[in-house]
DRENPADREN-993021 format. One record per atom (N, C-alpha, C, CB): atom name; x, y, z. Coordinates in steps of 0.1 Angstrom, whole numbers, plus 5000, padded with zeros to 4 digits. Glycine has a CB too. Layout:
N
ATOM atome    x    y    z
ATOM    CA    X    Y    Z
...
END
This chain:
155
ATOM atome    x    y    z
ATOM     N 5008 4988 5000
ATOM    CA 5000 5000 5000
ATOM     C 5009 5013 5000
ATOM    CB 4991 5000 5012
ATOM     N 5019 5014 5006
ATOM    CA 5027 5022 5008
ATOM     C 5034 5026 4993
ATOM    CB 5034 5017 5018
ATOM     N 5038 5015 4983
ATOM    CA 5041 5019 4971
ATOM     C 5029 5026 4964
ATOM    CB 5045 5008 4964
ATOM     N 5019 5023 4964
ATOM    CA 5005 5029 4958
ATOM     C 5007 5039 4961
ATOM    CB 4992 5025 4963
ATOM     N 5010 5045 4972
ATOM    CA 5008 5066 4978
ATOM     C 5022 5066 4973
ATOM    CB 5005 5073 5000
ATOM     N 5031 5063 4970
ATOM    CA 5041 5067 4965
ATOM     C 5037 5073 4948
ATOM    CB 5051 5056 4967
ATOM     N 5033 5062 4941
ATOM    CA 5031 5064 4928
ATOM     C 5022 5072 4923
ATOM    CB 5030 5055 4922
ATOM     N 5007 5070 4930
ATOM    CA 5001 5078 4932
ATOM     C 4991 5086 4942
ATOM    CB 4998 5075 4926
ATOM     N 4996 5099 4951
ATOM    CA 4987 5099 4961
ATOM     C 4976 5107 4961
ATOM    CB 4991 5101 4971
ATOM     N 4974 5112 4946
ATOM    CA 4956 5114 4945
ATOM     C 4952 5103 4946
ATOM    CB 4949 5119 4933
ATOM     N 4952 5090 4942
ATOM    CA 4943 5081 4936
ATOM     C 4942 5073 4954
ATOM    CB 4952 5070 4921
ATOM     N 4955 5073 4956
ATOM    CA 4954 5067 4973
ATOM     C 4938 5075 4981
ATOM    CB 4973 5075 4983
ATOM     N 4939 5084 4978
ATOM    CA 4934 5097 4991
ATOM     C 4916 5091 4985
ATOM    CB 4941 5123 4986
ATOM     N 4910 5081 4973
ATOM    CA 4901 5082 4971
ATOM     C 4896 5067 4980
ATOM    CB 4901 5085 4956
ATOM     N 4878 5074 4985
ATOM    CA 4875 5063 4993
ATOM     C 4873 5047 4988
ATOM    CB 4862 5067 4998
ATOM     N 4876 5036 4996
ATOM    CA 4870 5024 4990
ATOM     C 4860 5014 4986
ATOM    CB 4874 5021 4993
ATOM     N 4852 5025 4988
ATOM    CA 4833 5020 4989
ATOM     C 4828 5021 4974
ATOM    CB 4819 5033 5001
ATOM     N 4816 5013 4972
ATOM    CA 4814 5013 4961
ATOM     C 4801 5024 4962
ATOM    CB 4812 4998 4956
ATOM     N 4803 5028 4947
ATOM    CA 4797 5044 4946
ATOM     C 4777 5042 4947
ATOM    CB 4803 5053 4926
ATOM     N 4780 5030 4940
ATOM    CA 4766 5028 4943
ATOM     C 4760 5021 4949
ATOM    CB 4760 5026 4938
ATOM     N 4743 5025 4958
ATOM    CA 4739 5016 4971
ATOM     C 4724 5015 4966
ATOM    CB 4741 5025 4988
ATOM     N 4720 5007 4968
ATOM    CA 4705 5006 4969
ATOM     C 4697 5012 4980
ATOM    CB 4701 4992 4968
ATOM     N 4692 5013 4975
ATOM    CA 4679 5025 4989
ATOM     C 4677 5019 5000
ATOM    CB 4661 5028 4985
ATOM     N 4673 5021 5013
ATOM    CA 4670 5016 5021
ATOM     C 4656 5011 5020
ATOM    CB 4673 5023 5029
ATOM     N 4655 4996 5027
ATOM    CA 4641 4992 5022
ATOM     C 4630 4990 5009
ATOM    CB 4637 4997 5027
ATOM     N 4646 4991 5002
ATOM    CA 4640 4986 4984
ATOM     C 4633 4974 4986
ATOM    CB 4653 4982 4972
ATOM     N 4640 4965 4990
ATOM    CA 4635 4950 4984
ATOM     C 4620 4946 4996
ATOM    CB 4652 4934 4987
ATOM     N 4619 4953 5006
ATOM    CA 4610 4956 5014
ATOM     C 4597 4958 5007
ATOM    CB 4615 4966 5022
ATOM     N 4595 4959 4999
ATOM    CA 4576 4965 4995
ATOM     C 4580 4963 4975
ATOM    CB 4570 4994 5004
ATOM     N 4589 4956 4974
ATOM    CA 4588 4956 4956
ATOM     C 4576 4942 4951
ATOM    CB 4609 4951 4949
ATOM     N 4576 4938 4959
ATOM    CA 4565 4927 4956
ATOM     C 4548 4937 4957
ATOM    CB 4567 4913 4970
ATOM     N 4547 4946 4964
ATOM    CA 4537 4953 4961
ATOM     C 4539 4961 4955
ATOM    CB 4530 4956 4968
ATOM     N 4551 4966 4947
ATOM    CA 4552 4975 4938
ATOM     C 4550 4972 4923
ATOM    CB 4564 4981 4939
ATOM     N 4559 4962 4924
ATOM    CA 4552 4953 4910
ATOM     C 4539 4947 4911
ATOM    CB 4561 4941 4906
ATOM     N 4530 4940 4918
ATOM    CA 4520 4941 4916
ATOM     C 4508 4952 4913
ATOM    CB 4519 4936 4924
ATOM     N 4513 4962 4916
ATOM    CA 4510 4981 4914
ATOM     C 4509 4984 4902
ATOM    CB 4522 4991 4920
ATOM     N 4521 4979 4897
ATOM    CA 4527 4976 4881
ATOM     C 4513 4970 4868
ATOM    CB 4544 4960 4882
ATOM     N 4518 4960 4873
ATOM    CA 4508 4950 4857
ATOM     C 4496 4950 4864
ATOM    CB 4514 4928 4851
ATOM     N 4488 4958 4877
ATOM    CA 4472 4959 4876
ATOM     C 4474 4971 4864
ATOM    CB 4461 4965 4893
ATOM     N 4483 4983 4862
ATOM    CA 4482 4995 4857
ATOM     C 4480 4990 4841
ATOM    CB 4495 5005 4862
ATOM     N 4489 4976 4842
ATOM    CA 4493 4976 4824
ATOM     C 4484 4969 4820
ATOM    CB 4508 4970 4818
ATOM     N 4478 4961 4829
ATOM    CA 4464 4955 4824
ATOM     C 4454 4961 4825
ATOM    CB 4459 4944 4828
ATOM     N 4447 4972 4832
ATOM    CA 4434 4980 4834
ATOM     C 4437 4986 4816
ATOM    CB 4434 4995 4851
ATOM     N 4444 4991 4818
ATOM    CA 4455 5001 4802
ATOM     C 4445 4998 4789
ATOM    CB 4477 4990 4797
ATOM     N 4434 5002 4784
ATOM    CA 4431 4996 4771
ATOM     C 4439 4997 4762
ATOM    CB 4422 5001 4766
ATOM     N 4443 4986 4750
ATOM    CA 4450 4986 4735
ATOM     C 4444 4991 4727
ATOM    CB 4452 4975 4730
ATOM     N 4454 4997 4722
ATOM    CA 4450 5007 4713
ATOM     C 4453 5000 4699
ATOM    CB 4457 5021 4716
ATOM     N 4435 5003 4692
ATOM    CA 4435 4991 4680
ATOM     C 4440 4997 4669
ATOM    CB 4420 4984 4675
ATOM     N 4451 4998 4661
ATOM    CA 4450 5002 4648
ATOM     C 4446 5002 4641
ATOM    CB 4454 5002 4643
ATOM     N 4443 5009 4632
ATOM    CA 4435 5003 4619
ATOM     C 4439 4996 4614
ATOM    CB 4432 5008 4609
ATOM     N 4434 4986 4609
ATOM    CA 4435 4975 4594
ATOM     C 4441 4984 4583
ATOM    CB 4417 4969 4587
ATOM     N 4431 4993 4581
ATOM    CA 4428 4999 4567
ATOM     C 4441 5010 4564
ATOM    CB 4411 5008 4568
ATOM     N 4441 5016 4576
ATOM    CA 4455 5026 4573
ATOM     C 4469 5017 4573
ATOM    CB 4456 5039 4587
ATOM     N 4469 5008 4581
ATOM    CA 4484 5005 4579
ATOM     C 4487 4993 4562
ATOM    CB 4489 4994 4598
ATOM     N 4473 4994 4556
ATOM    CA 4479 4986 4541
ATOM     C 4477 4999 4536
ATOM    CB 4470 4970 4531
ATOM     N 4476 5010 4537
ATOM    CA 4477 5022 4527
ATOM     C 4483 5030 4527
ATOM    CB 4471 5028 4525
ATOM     N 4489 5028 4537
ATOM    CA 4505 5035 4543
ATOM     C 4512 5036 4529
ATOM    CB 4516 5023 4555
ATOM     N 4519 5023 4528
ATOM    CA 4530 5019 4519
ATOM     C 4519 5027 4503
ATOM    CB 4534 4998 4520
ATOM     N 4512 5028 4500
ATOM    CA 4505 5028 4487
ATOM     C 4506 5044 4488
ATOM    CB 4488 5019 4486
ATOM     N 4503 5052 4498
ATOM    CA 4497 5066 4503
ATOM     C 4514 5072 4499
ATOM    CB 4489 5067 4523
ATOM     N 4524 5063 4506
ATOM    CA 4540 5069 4506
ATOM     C 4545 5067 4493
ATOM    CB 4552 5061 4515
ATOM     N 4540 5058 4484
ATOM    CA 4547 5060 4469
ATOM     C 4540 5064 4460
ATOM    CB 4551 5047 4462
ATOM     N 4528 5068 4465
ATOM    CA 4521 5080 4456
ATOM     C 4526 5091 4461
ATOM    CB 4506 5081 4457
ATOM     N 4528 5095 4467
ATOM    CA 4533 5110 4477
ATOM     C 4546 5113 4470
ATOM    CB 4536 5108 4497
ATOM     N 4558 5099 4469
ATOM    CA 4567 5100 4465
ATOM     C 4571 5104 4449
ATOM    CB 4570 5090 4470
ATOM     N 4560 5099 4438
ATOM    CA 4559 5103 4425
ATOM     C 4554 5111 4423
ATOM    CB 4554 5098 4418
ATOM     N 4542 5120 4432
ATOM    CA 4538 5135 4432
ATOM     C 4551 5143 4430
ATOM    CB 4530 5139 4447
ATOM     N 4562 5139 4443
ATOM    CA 4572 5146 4448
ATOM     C 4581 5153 4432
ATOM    CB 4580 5134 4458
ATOM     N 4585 5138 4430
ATOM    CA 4593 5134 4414
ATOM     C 4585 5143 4404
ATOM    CB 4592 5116 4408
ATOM     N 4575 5140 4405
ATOM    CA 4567 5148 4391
ATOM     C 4571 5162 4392
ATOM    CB 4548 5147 4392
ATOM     N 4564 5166 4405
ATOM    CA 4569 5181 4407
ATOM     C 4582 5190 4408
ATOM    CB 4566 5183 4415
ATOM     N 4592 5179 4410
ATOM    CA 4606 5185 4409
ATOM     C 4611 5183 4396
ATOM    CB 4615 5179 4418
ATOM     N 4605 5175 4386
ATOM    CA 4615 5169 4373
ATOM     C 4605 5178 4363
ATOM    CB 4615 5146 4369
ATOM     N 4593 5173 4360
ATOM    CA 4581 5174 4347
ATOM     C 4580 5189 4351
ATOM    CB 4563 5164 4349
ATOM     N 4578 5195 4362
ATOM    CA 4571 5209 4363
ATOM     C 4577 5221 4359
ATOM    CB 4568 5211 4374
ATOM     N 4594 5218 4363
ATOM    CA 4605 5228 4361
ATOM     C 4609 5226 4348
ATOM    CB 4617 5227 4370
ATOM     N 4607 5214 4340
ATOM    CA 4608 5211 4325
ATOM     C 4596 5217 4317
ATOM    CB 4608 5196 4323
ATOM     N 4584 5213 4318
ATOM    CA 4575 5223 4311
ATOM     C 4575 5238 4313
ATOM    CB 4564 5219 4314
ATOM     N 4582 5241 4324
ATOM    CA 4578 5260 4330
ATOM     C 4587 5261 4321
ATOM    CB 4580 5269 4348
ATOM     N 4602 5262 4319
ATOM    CA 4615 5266 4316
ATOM     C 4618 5263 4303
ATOM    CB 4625 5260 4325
ATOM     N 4615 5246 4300
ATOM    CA 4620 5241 4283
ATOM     C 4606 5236 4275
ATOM    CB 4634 5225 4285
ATOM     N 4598 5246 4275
ATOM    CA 4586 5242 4268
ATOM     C 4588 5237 4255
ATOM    CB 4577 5251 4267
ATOM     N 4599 5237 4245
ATOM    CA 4601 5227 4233
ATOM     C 4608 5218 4236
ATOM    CB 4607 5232 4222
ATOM     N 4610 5213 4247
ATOM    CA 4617 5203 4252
ATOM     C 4607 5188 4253
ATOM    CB 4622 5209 4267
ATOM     N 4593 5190 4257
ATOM    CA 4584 5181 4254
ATOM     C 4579 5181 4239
ATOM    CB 4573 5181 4263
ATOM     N 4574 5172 4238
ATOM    CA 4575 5164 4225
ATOM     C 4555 5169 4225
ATOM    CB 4583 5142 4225
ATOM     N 4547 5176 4220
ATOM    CA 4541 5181 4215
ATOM     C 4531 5180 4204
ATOM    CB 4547 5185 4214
ATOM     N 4520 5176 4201
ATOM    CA 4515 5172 4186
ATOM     C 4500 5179 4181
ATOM    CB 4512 5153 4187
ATOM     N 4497 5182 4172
ATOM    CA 4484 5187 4172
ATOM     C 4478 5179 4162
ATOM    CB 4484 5202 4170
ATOM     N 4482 5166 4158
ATOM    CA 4474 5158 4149
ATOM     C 4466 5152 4153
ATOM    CB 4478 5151 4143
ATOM     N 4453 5146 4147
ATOM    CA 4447 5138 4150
ATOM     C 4443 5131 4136
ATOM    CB 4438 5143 4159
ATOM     N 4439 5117 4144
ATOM    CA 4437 5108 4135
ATOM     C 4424 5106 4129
ATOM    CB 4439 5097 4141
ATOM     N 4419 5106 4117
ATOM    CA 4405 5110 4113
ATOM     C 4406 5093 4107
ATOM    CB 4402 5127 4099
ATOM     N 4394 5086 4118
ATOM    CA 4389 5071 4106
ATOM     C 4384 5073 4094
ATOM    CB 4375 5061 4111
ATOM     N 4390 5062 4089
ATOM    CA 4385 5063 4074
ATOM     C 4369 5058 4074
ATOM    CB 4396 5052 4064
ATOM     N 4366 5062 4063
ATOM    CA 4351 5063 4058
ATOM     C 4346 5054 4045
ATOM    CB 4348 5080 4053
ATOM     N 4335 5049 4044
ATOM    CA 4336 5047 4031
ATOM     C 4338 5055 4021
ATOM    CB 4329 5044 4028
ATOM     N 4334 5059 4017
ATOM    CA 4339 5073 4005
ATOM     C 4348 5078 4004
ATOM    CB 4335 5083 4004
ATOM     N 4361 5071 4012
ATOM    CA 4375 5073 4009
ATOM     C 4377 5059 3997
ATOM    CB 4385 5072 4026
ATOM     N 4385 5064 3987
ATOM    CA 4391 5058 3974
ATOM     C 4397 5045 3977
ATOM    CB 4403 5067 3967
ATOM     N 4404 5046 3986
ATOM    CA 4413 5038 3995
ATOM     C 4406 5026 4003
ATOM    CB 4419 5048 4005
ATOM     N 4396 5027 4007
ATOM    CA 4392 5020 4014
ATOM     C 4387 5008 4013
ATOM    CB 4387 5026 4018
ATOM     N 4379 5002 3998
ATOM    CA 4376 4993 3994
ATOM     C 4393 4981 3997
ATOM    CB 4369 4998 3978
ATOM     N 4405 4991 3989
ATOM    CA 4417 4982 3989
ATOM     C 4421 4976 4005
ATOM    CB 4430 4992 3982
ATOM     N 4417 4988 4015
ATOM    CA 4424 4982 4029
ATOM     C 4413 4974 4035
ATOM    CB 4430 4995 4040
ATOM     N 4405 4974 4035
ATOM    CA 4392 4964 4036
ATOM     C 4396 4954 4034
ATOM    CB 4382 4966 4029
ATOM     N 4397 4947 4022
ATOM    CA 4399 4933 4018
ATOM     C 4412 4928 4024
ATOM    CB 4399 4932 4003
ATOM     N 4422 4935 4027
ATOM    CA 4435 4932 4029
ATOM     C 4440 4927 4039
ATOM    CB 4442 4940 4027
ATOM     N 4445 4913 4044
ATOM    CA 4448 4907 4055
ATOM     C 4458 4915 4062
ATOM    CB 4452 4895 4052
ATOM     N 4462 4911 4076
ATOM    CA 4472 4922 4085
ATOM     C 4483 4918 4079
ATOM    CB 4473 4920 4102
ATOM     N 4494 4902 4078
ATOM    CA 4505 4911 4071
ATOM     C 4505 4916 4056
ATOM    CB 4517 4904 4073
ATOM     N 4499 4912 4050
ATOM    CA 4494 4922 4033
ATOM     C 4496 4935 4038
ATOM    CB 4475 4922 4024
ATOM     N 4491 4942 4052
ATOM    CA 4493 4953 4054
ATOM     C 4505 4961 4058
ATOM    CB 4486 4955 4059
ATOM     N 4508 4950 4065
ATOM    CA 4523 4956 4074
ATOM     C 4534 4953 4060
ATOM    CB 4528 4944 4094
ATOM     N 4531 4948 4052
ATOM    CA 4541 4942 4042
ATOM     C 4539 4958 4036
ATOM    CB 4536 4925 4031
ATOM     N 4530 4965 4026
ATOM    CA 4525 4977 4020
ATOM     C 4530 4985 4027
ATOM    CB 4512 4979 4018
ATOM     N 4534 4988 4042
ATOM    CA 4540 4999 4048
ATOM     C 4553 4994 4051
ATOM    CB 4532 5003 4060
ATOM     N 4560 4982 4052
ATOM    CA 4575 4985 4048
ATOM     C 4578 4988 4037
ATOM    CB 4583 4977 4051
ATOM     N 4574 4984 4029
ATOM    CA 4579 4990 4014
ATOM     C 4579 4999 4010
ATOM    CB 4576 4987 4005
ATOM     N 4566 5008 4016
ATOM    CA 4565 5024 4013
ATOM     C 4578 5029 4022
ATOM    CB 4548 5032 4018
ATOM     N 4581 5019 4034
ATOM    CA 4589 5031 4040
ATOM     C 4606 5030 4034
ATOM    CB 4588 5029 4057
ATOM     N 4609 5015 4031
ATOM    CA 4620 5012 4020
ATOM     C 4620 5018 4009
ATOM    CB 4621 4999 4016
ATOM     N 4613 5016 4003
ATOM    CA 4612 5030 3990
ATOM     C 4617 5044 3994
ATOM    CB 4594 5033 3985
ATOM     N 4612 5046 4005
ATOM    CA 4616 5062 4005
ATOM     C 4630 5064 4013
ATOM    CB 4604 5073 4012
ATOM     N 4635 5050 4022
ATOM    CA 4649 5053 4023
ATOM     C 4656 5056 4010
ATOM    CB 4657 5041 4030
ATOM     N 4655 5042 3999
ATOM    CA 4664 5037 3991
ATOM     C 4659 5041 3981
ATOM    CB 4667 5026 3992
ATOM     N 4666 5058 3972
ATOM    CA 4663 5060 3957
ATOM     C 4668 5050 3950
ATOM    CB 4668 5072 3952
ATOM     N 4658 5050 3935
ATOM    CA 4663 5042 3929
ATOM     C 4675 5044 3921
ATOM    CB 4656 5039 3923
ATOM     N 4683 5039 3918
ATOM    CA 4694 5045 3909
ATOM     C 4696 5039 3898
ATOM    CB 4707 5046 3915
ATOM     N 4700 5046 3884
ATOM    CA 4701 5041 3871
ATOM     C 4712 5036 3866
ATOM    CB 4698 5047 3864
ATOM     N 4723 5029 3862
ATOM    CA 4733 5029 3860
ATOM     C 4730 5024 3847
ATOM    CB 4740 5025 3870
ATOM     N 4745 5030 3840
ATOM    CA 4742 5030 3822
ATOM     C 4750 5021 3821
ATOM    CB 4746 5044 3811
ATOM     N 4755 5014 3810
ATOM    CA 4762 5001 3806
ATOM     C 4780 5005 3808
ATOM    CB 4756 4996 3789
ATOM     N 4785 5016 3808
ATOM    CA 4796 5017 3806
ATOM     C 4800 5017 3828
ATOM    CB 4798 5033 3794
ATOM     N 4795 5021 3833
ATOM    CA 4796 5020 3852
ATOM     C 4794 5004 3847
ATOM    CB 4779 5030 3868
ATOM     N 4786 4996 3842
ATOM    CA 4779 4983 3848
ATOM     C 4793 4976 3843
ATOM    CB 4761 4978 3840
ATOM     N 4806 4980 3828
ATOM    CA 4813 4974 3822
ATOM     C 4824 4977 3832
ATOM    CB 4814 4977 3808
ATOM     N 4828 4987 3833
ATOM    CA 4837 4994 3843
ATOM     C 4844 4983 3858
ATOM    CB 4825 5009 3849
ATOM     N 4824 4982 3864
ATOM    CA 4823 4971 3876
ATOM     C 4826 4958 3877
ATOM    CB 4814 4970 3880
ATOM     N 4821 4952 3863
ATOM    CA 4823 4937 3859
ATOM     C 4834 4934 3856
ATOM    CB 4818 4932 3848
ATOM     N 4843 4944 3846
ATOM    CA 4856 4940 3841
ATOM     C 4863 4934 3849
ATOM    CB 4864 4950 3835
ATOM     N 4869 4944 3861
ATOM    CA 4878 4939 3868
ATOM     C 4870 4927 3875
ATOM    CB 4885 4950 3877
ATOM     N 4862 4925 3883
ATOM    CA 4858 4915 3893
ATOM     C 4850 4902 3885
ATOM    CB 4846 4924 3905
ATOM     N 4849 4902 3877
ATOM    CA 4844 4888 3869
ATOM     C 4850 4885 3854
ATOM    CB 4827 4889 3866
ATOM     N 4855 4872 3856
ATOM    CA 4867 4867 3841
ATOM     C 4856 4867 3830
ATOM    CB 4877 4848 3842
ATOM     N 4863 4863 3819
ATOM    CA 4855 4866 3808
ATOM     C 4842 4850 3806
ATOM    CB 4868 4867 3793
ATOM     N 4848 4843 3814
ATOM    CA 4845 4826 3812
ATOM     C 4829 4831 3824
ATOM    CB 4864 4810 3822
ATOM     N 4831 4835 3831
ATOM    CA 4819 4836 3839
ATOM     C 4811 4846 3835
ATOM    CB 4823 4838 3853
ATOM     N 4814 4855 3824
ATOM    CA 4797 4862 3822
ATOM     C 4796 4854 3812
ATOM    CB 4792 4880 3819
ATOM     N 4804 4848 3800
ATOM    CA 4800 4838 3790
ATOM     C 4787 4824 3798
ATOM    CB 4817 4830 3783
ATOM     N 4792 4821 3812
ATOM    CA 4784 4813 3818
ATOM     C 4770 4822 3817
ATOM    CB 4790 4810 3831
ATOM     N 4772 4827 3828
ATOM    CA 4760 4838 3833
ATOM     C 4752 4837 3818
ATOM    CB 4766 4857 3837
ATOM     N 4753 4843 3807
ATOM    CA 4751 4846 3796
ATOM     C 4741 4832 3791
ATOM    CB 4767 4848 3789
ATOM     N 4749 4820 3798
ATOM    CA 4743 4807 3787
ATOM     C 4731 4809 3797
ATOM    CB 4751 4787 3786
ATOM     N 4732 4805 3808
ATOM    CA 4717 4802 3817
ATOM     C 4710 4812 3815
ATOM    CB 4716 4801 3833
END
């Protein structure tokens, strides 16, 4: 002990009791205190949640959440970059009888039709182009011998 106050004699000079005590006559009356207890937590009515609100919760928060989005992304985009959305003022007028046309699209099976509209739309990628016999001699000469358009030629 004597080394202890040497090394340190603050720490010496501190009492040896433990800092904490229990009350006098705690354990004395805890059996009627806890009994005191769970009459309180059982008189206590439960409180019923709804059914109804807690499945609409989650439905109520990701609607709230896409309002949110809408209004921060779509709103400041339409106010600010109004040619930025894409825009149309056409409309589609059904055809009638007394359209010229109509007897032909009538009869016509679905792909007969979808066939008639790629081709209109290939046609208008791909002009036609004419090429005169001297380009057509020009191309052949070099890339085909004389023996293979004489073939070509027989069939």
């Amino acid at each position: 002990m004597s080394e202890f106050k040497k090394i340190a004699p603050e720490a010496s000079k501190i009492n040896k009791e433990l800092p904490f005590k229990v009350p006098k006559h705690y354990f004395d009356d805890i059996s009627a205190r806890l009994q005191h207890k769970l009459q309180e937590e059982h008189e206590m009515p439960l409180k019923k949640r709804s059914s109804i609100i807690r499945y609409l919760k989650p439905a109520l928060a990701m609607a709230a959440s896409f309002l949110l989005i809408f209004i921060l992304v779509y709103w400041p985009i339409s106010t600010f970059l109004p040619q930025y959305l894409a825009r149309t003022n056409t409309e589609i007028v059904p055809a009638t009888k007394e359209d010229p046309i109509y007897p032909s699209v009538e009869s016509m099976d679905e792909n007969s039709f979808y066939t008639l509209i790629i081709d209109a739309i290939y046609e208008e990628e791909e002009p036609e182009i004419e090429y005169n016999d001297e380009e057509l001699l020009s191309y052949i000469g070099p890339n085909i011998s004389d023996y293979e358009i004489f073939l070509e030629t027989e069939n």
